[in-house]
C-alpha positions in Angstrom: 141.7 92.5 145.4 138.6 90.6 144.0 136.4 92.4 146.4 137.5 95.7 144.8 137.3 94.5 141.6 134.0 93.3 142.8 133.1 96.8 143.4 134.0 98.5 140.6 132.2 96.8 138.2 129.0 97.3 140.2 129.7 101.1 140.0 130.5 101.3 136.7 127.0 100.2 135.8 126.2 103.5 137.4 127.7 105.5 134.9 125.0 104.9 132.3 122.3 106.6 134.7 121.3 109.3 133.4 120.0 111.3 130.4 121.5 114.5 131.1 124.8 115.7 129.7 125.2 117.4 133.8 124.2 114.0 135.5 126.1 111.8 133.5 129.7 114.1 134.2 128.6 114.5 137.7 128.4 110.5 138.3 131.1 109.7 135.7 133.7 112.2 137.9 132.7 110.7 140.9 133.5 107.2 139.6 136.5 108.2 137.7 137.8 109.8 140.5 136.6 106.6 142.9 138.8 104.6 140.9 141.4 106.8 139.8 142.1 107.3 143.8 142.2 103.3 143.6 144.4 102.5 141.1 146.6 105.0 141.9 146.9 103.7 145.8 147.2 100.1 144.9 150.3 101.2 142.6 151.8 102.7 145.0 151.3 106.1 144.0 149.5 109.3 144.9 145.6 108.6 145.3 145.0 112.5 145.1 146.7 112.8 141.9 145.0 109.5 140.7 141.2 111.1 142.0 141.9 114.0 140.4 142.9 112.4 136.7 140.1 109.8 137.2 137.8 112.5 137.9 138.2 114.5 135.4 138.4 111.7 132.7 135.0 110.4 134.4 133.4 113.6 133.9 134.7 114.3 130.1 133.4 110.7 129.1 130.1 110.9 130.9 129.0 113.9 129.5 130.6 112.8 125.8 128.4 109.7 125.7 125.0 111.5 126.7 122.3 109.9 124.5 120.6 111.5 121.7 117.4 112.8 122.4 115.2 112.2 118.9 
């Protein structure tokens, strides 16, 4: 359990990469869906169901938090 724990905080940091509104819901669904899959399996439920919520919140909050450009 601590070694995925472990693991998802070293992923996370990979959602700030990035300064694209396109990059940043492309990595933020694949991480979303990474630990949507997770969370869901370790509860006991359906990790495709889980991917598939995590993915799409992932990709919703990585392109919302795109930096500004000035």
């Amino acid at each position: 359990m601590i070694k995925i724990g472990a693991a998802m905080l070293l992923l996370i940091g990979l959602v700030g990469c990035g300064n694209d509104p396109g990059v940043r819901a492309l990595s933020g669904g694949a991480l979303g869906a990474a630990g949507g899959a997770g969370i869901a399996a370790i509860a006991g439920g359906n990790a495709g169901v889980g991917a598939l919520i995590g993915g799409a919140a992932g990709a919703i909050g990585g392109a919302a938090t795109t930096p500004r450009r000035d």
